[in-house]
N, C-alpha and C positions, 0 to 999 in steps of 0.2 A: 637417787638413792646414795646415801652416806657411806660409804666402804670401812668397816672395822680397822680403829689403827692400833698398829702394834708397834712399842717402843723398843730399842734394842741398845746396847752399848756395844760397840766396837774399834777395834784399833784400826790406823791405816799405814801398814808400814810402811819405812822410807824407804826405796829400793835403788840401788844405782838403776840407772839407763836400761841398761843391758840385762839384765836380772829381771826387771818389771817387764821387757819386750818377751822373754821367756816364758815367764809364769801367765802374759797374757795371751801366748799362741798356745799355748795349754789349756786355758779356761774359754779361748774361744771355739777349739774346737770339743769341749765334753760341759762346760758348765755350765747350766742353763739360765743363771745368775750372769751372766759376764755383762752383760748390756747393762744391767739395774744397779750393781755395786762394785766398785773395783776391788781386788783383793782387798782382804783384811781378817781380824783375829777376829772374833765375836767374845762380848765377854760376860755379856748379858742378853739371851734369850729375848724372842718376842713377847712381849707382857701387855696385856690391854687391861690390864687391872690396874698401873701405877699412873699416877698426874705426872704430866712430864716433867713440870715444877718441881714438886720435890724430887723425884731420880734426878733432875739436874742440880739439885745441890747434894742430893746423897753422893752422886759423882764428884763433884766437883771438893768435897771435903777429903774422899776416898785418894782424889789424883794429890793431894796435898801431901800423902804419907808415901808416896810412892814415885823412886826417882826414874828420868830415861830412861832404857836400856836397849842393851843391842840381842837380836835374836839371828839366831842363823841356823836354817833348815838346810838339813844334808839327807833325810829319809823322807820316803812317801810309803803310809800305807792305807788300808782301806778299812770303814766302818759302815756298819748296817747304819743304815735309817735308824730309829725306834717308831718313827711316829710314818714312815712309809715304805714303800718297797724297793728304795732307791740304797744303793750304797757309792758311798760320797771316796773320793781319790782326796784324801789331806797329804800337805806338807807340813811333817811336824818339827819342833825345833828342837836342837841339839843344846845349844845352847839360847836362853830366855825362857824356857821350860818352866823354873821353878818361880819365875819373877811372874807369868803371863797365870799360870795356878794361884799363886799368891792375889794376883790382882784380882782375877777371878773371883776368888774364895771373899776376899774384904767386899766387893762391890754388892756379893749375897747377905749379907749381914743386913742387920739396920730394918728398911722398909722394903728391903726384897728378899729377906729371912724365910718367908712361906713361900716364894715361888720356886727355891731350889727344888731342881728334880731328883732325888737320890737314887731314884733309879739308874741316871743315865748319868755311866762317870763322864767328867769332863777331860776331855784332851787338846791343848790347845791346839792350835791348826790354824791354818788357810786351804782352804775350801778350792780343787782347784777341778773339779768333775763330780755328777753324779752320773749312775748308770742303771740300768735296771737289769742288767744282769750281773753277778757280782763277780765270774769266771773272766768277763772283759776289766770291769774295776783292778782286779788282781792283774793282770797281764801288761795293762798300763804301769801300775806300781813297780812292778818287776822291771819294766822296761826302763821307767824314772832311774830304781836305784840300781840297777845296772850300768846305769853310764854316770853313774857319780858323781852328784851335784853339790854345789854349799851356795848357798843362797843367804849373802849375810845382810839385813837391815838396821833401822833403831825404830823403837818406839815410844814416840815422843809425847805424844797425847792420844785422848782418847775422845772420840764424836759419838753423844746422843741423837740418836737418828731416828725416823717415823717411815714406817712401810705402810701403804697401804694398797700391797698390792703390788701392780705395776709401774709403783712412785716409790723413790727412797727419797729421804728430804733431811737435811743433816741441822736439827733444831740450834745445838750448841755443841764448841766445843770445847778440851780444858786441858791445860800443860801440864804434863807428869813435875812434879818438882824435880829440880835439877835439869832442868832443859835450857839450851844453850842455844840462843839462835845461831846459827852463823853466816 
């Protein structure tokens, strides 16, 4: 039996050492994710409507108008589900905030114009727990910005990727312009 795939666009930030060893003793102990994708932005929702073909040039035109940038998360807070009874622990960023909405907002245009959910504002994040009680989601949170974190990376490109399920599979990837190997 064929399993439903669903395509998603997402960043993977770059993070020092020490910063990525954090955010993954965080997400190994609350994310149920941690095994399947390593941190990252999401910036495009699961979609089993679009050919990965064109999303992979609608991307790939969209990272043309849009240069690296650096993001640095210093706050964690917490969001309901919409679509379950889970609420999710994000780290949101201080600054790359408006670049990461921006990228967002251009990626929804075009041939994924109908799939925007208006209902559900977007925020960017990294996903770093869910919980099914939201009194522990909070008390985590609390506990993150109480000992007061900055967690600075860059975002250099962006990976079209394929779930299906218990598989992440990263079809293509594409350089924000202005990326710089080093």
């Amino acid at each position: 039996m064929e399993l439903p795939m669903s395509l998603l666009v997402v960043a993977y930030p770059k993070f020092a050492p020490h910063d990525r060893a954090w955010i993954q003793s965080i997400r190994e102990r609350y994310d149920p994710h941690f095994e399947l994708i390593a941190p990252h932005v999401t910036l495009v929702f699961p979609n089993d409507r679009i050919d990965a073909k064109l999303l992979g040039q609608h991307v790939g035109q969209v990272c043309q108008a849009f240069s690296a940038f650096r993001f640095v998360a210093r706050t964690s807070i917490i969001v309901k589900d919409h679509f379950s009874p889970l609420t999710h622990l994000f780290l949101v960023p201080d600054e790359g905030f408006s670049q990461v909405v921006r990228l967002h907002d251009a990626l929804y245009r075009g041939p994924l114009a109908a799939d925007l959910i208006l209902e559900v504002p977007f925020i960017p994040h990294i996903t770093i727990g869910a919980f099914d009680a939201m009194s522990e989601a909070k008390a985590q949170a609390d506990a993150l910005n109480q000992a007061s974190f900055s967690l600075a990376c860059s975002i250099t490109t962006l990976s079209l990727i394929q779930d299906q399920g218990q598989e992440i599979r990263t079809l293509e990837q594409f350089r924000l312009a202005g990326f710089e190997a080093n």
